[in-house]
N, C-alpha and C positions, 0 to 999 in steps of 0.2 A: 422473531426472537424476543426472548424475555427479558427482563430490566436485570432478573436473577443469572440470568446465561452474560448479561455485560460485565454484572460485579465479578462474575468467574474469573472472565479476561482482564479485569483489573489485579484483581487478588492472584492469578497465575502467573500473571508478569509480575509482581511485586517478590512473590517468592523464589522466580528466577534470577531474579538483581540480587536478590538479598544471597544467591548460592552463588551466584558470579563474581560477589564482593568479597564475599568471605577468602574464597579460593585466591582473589590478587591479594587478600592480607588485609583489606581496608576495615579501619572498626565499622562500630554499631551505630557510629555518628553517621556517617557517611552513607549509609542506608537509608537512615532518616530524613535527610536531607533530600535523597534520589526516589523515595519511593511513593512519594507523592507531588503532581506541578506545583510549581512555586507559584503559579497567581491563576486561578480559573474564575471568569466571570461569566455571568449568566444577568442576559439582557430578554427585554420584551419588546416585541417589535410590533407596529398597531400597522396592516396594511390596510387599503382601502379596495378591498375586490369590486368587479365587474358590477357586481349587482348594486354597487352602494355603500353595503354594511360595510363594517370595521370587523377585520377578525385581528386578534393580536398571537403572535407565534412564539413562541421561545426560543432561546438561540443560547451556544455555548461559546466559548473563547478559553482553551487550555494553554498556557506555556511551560513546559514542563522544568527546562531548566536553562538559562542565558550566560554559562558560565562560560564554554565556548566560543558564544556567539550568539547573534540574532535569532529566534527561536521561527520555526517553517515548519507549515504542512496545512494540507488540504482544509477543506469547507465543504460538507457533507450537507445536501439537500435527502431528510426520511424522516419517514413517518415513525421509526425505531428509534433516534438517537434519545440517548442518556448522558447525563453528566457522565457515570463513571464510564462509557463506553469512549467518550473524549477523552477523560484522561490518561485510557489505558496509548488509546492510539497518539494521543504526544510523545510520552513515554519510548514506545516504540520507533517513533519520529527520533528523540532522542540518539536510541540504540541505531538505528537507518545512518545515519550523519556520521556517528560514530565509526561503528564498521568500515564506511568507504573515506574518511577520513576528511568530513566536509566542516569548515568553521561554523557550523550552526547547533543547535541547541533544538528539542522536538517542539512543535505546537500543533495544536487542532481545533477544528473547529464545525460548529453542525449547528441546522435549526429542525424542528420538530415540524415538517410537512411534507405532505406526498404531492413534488412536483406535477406528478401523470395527471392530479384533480384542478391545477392551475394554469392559467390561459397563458400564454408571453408577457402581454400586460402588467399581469399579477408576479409573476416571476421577477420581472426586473425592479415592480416594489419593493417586492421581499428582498432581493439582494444588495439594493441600496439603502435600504433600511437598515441591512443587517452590517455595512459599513459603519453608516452612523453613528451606530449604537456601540461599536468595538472601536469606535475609528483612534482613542485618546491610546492606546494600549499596541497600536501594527503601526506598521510605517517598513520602510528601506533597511533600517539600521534597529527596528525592534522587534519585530515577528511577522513574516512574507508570508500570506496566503497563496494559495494552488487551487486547482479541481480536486476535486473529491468523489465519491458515489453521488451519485445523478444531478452534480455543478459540472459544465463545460466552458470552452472557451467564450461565450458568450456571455454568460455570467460572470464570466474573472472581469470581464469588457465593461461592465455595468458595475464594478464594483472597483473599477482601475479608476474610471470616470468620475465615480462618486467620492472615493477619496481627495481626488483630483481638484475638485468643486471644492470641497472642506477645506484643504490646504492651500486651494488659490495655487499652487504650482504643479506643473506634469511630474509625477512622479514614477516612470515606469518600472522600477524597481521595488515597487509595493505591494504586486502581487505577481504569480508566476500563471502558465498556462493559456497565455493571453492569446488572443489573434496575433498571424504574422507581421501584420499591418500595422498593428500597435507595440509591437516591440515584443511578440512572442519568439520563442524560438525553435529551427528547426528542427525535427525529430522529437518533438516533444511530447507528441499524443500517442505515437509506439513506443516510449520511452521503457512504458513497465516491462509490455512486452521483450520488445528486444534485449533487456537486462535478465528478463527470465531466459531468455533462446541462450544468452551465453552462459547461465547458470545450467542447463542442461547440457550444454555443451560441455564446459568444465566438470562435472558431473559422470558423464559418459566416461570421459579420459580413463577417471580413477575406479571405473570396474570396464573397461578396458572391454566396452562396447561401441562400435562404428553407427555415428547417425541414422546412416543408410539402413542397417538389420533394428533401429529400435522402433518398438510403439509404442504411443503416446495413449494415455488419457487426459482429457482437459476437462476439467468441471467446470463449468462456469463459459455463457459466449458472450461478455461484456465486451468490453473495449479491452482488456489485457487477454481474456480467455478466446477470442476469437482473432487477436492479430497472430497471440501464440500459436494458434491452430493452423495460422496463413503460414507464419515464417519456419514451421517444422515445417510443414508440407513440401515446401519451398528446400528446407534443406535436405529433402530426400528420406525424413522418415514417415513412417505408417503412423496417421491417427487414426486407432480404431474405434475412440467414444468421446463424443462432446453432450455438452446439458445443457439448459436452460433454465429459469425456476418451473414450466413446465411440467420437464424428465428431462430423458435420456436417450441416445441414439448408441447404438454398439454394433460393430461390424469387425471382427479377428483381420479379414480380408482387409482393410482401411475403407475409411468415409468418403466421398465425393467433398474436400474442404470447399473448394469452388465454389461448388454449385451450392451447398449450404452456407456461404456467404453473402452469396447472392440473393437466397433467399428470408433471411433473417430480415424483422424489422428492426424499427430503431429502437427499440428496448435490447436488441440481441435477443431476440425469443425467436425458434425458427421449429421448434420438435412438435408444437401445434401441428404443424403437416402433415407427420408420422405417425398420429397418436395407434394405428393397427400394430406398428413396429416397439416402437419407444417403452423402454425402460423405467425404473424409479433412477434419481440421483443415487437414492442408497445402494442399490444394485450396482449402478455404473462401478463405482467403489472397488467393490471385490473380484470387477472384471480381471481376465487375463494380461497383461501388459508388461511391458519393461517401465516404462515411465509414468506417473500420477501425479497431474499436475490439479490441487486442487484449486481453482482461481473464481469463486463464490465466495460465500460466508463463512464466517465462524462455526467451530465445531462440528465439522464436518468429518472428520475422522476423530474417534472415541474409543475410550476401552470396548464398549462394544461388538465395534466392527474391526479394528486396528489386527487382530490373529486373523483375520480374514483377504487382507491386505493384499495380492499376486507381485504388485511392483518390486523392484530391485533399488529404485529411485523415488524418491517424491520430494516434487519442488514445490515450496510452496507459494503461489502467484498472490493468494487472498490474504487478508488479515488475520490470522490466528487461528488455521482452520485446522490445526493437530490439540487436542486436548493433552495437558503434561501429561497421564496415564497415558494417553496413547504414544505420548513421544518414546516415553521407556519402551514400551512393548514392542513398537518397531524398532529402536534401536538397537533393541536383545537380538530381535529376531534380525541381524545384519542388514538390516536396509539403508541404505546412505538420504539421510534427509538433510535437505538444503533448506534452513527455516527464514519464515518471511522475512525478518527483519536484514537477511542479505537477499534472498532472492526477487523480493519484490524494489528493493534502492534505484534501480533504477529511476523510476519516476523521479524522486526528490535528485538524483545527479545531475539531470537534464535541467530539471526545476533551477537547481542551482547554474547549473551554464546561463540559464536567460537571465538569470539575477546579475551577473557578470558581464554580460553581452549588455544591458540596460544599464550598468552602473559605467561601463567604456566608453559607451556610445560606437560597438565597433562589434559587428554582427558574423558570424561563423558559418559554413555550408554545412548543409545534412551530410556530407562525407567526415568534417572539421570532428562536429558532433558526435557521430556514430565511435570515431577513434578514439578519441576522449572517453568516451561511455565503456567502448569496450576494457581499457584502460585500469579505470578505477573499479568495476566490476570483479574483472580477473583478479587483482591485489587485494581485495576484499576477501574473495573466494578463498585464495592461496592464505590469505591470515589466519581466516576462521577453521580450516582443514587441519593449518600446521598447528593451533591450541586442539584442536579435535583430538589428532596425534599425539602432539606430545605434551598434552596432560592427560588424558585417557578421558574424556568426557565426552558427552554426546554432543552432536553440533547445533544443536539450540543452544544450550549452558556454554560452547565453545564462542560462539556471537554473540552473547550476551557480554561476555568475562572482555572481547573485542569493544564492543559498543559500547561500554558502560565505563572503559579504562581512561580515555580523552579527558571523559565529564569529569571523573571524578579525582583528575591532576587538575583541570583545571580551578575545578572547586577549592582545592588544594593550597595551589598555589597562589590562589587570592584570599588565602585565609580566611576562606568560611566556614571550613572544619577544622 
């Protein structure tokens, strides 16, 4: 992706808030305030690789707005990230928080390299490096790191540790995602998923389609796009197509999820196997289906392809993967889209339960978890639906007007506008 396709996702969420706001009444102050983070820093981080030399990395730090509360969201290891690609996704972190009604404010965070090219050694450089260099600006009480695109629990572990060191005290509430052992919490790594299963679920209700008779497409077999694919399968619907960066696998009949779990590596790439069978991602798209879960990249559904669309439903698992052209055009065309910034919360609810569980010192079962999750999900769902309804808007601009309402009383009421 291009640095031009990130400023997109900047500039299209800006003039979403900016239609979300108008519509609650809020001036032209109030925009200005929200439509860019209130503090983004950008550090250089000098690691020492394997061989010796010094390479030095770039690294971003967004908080979009702490008028709520402590500002939270992931730390993104690629070779892609952009300053405005961070700010878009704090932003969005923001509207996430909002929606499900979390005391936090969005942030983000990413450094410019391709984990795949670096050994473990080097990895846990970069990521206590990459503490270091942020460390005066996070903390418990000022902006909670998480996993991200290709950061895991391992890495929160190296960067829990490193702060740890700076501060001279344990502070497990400094960052989320962590191992169980270090004050992670349970259900925390199906988090997206499972938040998107109930997003389809509530979803199906309202065009009055049974689990059981739907099929799924899932784009993407990451860590969200292939547990989705385990826990439909699990609830008795047909997935007929998953991807990878790859392609594509399509089957009308449904996939073997199983066995295509088992066979994936630890990238989630598994379509290598099939390449006689396999599809383009872009094909997969305008397959036959009830459901279209895209949970990959950006831009993935476009004026373009968007008339070509079969689904009834599309939830969206990944970060910004409907372009606003394409939002309208499926929305004309009746299809009920459930957009990222409710479908994918998940993650950041859990995120926030371990925040909670490490500030108590009093730790919850994967059952405690899962109820709570379902919980704030469905009231989320049922918010964004009822401004759908009864304002007539589509339900992007409906979660925005939701997400964007919290911040900007808060802001408010502390008379900064």
């Amino acid at each position: 992706m291009t640095a031009t396709d990130h400023g997109n996702v900047l500039t299209s969420t800006q003039t979403v808030i900016g239609q979300a706001l108008k519509r609650l009444g809020y001036t032209e102050e109030m925009y200005e305030l929200l439509k860019e983070p209130m503090r983004v820093l950008t550090v250089r981080i000098p690691v020492r690789m394997d061989d010796g030399a010094v390479k030095v990395f770039t690294g971003y730090r967004a908080q979009h707005n702490d008028a709520v509360g402590p500002t939270k969201g992931g730390v993104r290891f690629h070779p892609d990230v952009t300053e405005d690609e961070v700010k878009a996704l704090s932003i969005w972190m923001s509207l996430k928080c909002g929606i499900v009604d979390l005391p936090y404010g969005g942030g983000k965070g990413g450094v410019v390299c391709d984990p795949r090219q670096m050994s473990f050694r080097e990895l846990e450089r970069l990521s206590r490096g990459y503490v270091r260099a942020v460390s005066q600006i996070v903390g418990p009480t000022k902006d909670i790191p998480a996993p991200d695109v290709m950061t895991n629990s391992q890495i929160m572990a190296w960067m829990f540790d490193e702060y740890s060191r700076i501060r001279e005290f344990d502070a497990p509430g400094f960052i989320t995602g962590k191992p169980i052992v270090l004050g992670g919490s349970h259900g925390r790594e199906t988090a997206t998923a499972k938040g998107v299963t109930i997003m389809i679920r509530e979803a199906l209700k309202k065009r009055g389609i049974d689990v059981r008779d739907a099929r799924v497409i899932v784009q993407g077999f990451g860590n969200a796009g292939s547990y989705l694919s385990k826990f439909m399968h699990e609830a008795g619907a047909k997935v007929v197509g998953i991807s990878d960066v790859y392609g594509a696998l399509y089957d009308p009949e449904g996939l073997d999820i199983e066995y295509l779990l088992d066979k994936r590596d630890s990238f989630g790439t598994v379509t290598k196997l099939f390449e006689k069978t396999a599809i383009t991602n872009e094909q997969l798209l305008v397959q036959d289906c009830d459901i279209l879960v895209p949970a990959a990249i950006e831009n993935q559904i476009t004026a373009g392809n968007a008339h070509e669309i079969k689904a009834s439903i599309i939830v969206e698992a990944a970060n910004g993967p409907t372009t606003l052209e394409a939002t309208k055009i499926v929305s004309d065309r009746g299809i009920l889209l459930v957009p990222d910034v409710l479908a994918s919360a998940g993650g950041v609810i859990v995120s926030y339960f371990e925040w909670v569980q490490n500030n108590q010192g009093y730790y919850w079962t994967e059952e405690e978890v899962h109820a709570k999750l379902e919980d704030m999900m469905v009231k989320g769902f049922d918010n964004v639906y009822q401004t759908h309804a009864t304002r007539g808007v589509d339900m992007r601009l409906a979660a925005y007007m939701v997400g964007v309402r919290k911040m900007a009383e808060a802001a408010r009421y502390r008379g900064w506008v």
